[in-house]
N, C-alpha and C positions, 0 to 999 in steps of 0.2 A: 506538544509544541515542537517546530522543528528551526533550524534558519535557512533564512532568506537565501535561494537562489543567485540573489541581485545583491549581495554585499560587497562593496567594495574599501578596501583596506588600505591607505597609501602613506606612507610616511615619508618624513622632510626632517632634518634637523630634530630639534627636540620635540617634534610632534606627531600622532599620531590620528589622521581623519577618516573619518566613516561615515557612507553615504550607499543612502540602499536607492537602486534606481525603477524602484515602483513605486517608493510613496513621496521619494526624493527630500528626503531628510537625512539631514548631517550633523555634526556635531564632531569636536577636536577633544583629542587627549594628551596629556603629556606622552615623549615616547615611552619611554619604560611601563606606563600602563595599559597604552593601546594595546603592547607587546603582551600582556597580562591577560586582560579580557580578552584577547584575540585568542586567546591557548585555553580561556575556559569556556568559547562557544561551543569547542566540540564534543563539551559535557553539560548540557542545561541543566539537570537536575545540580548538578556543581554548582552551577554558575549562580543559579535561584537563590543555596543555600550558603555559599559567599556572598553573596550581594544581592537580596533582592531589592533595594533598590535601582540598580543601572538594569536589571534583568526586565523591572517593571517598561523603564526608559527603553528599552529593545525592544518590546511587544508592541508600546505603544507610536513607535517611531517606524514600526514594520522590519524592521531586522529581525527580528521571530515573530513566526506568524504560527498556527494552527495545522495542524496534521493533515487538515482536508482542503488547505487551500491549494488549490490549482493556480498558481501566477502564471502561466500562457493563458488560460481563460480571465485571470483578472486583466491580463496588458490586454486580450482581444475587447475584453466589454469597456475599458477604458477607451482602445480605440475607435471604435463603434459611437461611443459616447461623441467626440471630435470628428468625427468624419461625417456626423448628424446634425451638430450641432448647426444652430440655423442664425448665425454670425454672420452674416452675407460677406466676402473677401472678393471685391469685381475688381480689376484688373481694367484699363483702359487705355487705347493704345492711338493716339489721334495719328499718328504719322509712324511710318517706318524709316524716315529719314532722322537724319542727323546733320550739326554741323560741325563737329568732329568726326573722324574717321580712324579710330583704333584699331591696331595689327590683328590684335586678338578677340575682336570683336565675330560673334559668331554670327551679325544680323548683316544682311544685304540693307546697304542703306538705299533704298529705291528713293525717286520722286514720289510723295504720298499725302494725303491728307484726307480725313474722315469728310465724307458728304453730309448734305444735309438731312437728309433718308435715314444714313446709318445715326445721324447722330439723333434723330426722332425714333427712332427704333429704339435706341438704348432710353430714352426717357420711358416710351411703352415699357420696357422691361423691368426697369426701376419701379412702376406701376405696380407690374403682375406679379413683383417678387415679395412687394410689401405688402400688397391686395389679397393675391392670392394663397401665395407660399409662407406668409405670418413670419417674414425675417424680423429675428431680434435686435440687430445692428444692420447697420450698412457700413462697411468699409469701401472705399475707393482709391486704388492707386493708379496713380499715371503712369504712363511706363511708353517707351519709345523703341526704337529712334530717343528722339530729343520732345518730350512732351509738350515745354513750353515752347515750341518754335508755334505754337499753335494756339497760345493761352486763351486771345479774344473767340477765337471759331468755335473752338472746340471747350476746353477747360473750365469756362468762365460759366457757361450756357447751362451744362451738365450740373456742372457741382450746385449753381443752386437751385435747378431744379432738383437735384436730390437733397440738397439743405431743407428745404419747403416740406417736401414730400415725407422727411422724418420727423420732421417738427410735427407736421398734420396727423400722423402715425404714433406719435409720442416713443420713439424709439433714438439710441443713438447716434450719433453718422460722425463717421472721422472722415477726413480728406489725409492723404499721401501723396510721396512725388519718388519716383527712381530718377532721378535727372541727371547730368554733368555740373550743375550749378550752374552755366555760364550767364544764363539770363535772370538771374537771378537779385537784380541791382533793385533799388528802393522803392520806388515803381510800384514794381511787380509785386513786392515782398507786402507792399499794403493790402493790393488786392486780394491775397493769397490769405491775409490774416481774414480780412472779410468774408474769404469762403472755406473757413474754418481749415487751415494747414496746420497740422500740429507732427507732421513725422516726414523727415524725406532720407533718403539716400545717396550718398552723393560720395566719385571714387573718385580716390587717386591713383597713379599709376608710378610707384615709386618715391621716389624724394625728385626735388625741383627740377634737374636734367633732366630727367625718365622721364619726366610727367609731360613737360613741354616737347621732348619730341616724339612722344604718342599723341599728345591731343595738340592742337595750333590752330587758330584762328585769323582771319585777315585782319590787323588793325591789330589784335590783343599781342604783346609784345611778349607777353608769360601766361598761360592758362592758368598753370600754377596757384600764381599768386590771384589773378583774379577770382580765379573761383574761392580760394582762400578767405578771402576781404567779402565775397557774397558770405561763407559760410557766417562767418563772424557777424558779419550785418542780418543776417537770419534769427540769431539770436538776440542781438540786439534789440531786434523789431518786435521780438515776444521771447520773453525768458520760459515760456511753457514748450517750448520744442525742443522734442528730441530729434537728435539728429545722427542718422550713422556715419560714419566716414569710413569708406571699406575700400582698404588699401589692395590691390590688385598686384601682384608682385611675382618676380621673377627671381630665382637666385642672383643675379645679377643686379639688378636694381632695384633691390631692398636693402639700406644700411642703416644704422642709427641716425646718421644725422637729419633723417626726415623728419626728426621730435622735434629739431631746433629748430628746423625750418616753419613746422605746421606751429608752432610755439608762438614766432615772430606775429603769426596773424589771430590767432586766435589771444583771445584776451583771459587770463586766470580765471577770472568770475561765469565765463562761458563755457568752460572745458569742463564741467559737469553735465552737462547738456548735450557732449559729447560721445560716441561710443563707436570705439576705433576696432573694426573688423578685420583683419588680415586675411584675402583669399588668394591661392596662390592660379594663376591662371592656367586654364587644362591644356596649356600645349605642353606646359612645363614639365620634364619628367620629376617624380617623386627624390627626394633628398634628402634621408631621417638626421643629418648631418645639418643640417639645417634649424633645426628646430631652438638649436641653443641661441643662434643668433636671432629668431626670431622671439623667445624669448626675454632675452636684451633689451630690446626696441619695445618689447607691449609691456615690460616692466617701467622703460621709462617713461611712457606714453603715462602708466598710472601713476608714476612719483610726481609729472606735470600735472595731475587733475583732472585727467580723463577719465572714463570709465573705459576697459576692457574686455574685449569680447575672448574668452577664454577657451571655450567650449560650448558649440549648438548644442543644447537638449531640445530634442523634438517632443513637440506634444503629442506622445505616443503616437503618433501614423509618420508614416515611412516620408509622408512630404506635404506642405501643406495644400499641394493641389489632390492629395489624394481627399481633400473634402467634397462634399453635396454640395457643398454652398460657395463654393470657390468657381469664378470662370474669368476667363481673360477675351475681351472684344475686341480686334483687331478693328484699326483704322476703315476696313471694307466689310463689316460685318459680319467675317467669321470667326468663329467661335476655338478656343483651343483650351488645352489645361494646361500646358508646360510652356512657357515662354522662351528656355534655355534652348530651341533644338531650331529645328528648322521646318516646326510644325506653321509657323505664322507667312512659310511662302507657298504651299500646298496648293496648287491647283484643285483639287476636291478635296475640301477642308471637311474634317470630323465634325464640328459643329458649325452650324450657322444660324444667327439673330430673324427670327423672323420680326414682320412687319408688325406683329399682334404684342411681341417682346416675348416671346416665347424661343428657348432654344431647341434646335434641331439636330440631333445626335445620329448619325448614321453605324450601324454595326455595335448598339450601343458601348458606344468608344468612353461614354462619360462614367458609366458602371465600371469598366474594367479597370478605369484610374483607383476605383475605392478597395481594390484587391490589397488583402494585409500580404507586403512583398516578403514577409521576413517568414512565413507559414511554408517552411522548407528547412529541408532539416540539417542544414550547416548550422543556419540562423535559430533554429529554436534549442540547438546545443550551446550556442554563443554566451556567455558568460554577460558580454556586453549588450545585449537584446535589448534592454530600457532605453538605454543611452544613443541607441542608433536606430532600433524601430523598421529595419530591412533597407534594401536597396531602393534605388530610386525609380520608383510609377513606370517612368516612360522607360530607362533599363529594362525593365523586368516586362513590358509588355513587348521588347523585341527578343526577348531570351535571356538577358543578361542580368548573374543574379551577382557581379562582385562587387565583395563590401567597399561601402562610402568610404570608411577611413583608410583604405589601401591607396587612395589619391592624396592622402595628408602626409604633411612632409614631420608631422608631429604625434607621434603615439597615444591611440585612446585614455589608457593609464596617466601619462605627464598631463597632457589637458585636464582631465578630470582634476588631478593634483594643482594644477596654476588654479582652474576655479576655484577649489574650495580654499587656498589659502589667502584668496582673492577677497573670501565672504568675511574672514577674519582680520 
């Protein structure tokens, strides 16, 4: 027997957590014990003959593992596992417009609107995906621009012909939304339950100033608060939704007081339902000075009754577009993997929808997304390998192999630590 490559050791006050990032199993100790067991890993036979019961608890929990395991080949067959898996993840983009206009927004908000062509195209594909290619779910998310600026043409049409289409399949089907919230008023919110919406996404940009002078509307007096009073009426209308709220932040305008503010609209009984994301925006340079304050804030976000997002664990692959089953359909029928770049204004797009619902891959562009990015040898020395899974697809297919967490204003180690003290 030997230990886990992937252990990690972190302590806080009087305790000590452990968390191996292949089998992703944790468990807490007091400190003075942690301290204990950690000093007799480096002896198993020790360790067995002091305790084998916690010894048993390590093999079985994956912190010791067997002489002949290979953990690069078990995270490769893991990832293999998810990069095959045949969970459909479709991506759906009715427009590239929007009717906000944010600084840091990386999309050209053009005039746009999916045709009636493409949007028969994508029912064929929904077809062929579930006909032919045997998908065990169908996910769909909307994604924009501003998705619902288009809900009647586009949204409405789609989702239940894919509702039907799984139902006749006997298979899953979720509906999702990346929106801004704005359209998001009673209306809408029934229909939306009708065509099964159970997950969206929806950001803020700061606390109440920040946010109103990033997003403004004619007529809306505060974006703020209205999209606030949608989020809350979201859940209202169905207490089965989850919903993210993923704060978009700048050193500048990120403070605490945005708890009391998002507080004022969201109701106690709903803030479960909630899961508050902090990303910090990429113009932003990095800040490890930073971290304490934004610690602050998702601490108090959870003493209100939220749930907090502490730390992404990726499902072993570097990103979830590096799957098979993953594709995003732009409003004009071309086909992309990465929605974050400026692959969705390409004059000769890497994929495109055909008429039959079949996609068309040129340069096979959709194989080189499923490359494991971290199979280079900074990243297969990296201590952190589980927890980060390589750099990102579309990085690494223009050369660029540096680590994701070197953007984070917050250390792999301290995150890892706010989760797991988080699960307690």
């Amino acid at each position: 027997m030997k230990v886990s490559k992937y252990n990690y050791f972190v302590y806080d006050e009087g305790f000590s957590y452990w968390f191996n990032g292949v089998s992703r199993n944790f468990f807490r100790l007091s400190r003075g014990l942690g301290m204990k067991m950690e000093t007799l890993m480096s002896d198993l036979d020790n360790l067995r003959d002091t305790s084998s019961t916690f010894y048993d608890k390590l093999s079985q929990g994956g912190f010791i593992i067997n002489d002949d395991v290979d953990e690069l080949d078990l995270l490769k067959h893991k990832a293999k596992e998810i990069v095959n898996s045949k969970d459909y993840f479709l991506v759906i983009i009715p427009t590239l417009n929007c009717n906000f206009k944010c600084w840091y927004c990386i999309q050209n908000h053009i005039p746009s609107v999916m045709s009636l062509q493409t949007l028969d195209n994508i029912k064929r594909h929904i077809d062929y995906m579930v006909e032919k290619k045997g998908i065990t779910s169908l996910h769909i998310d909307w994604f924009g621009g501003e998705p619902f600026m288009y809900l009647e043409q586009v949204v409405i049409p789609i989702s239940r012909y894919a509702i039907d289409k799984c139902h006749q399949a006997g298979i899953p089907f979720v509906n999702g939304a990346t929106t801004n919230g704005y359209y998001l008023g009673e209306e809408t919110l029934n229909i939306l339950k009708e065509l099964h919406f159970s997950q969206f996404q929806i950001t803020l940009d700061g606390d109440k100033s920040f946010h109103d002078k990033v997003k403004y509307q004619e007529g809306c007096v505060s974006a703020f608060d209205h999209v606030l009073t949608n989020i809350n009426r979201i859940i209202n209308n169905d207490d089965k939704v989850l919903l993210y709220l993923r704060i978009n932040y700048t050193h500048s305008t990120l403070t605490s007081k945005i708890v009391e503010q998002v507080n004022r609209f969201i109701s106690k009984e709903n803030r479960g339902n909630i899961v508050i994301t902090p990303k910090k925006v990429w113009q932003e340079a990095v800040d490890k000075k930073f971290a304490k304050t934004l610690k602050t804030i998702l601490d108090l976000f959870s003493e209100s009754g939220y749930n907090v997002s502490r730390i992404s664990l990726p499902s072993f692959t570097p990103c979830y577009a590096s799957k098979v089953y993953y594709n995003a359909i732009n409003f004009n029928g071309n086909v992309v993997k990465c929605t974050a770049c400026n692959d969705l204004y390409d004059k000769e797009p890497k994929g495109r929808l055909k008429s039959d619902g079949t996609i068309y891959w040129s340069d096979d562009f959709d194989v080189k997304y499923q490359a494991l990015t971290y199979e280079n040898s900074k990243c297969v020395r990296c201590k952190y390998l589980p927890i980060c899974m390589g750099p990102c697809p579309r990085n690494y297919l223009l050369g660029k192999t540096e680590c994701k967490y070197k953007s984070e204003d917050v250390e792999i180690e301290q995150s890892l630590l706010e989760f797991l003290k988080q699960q307690f």
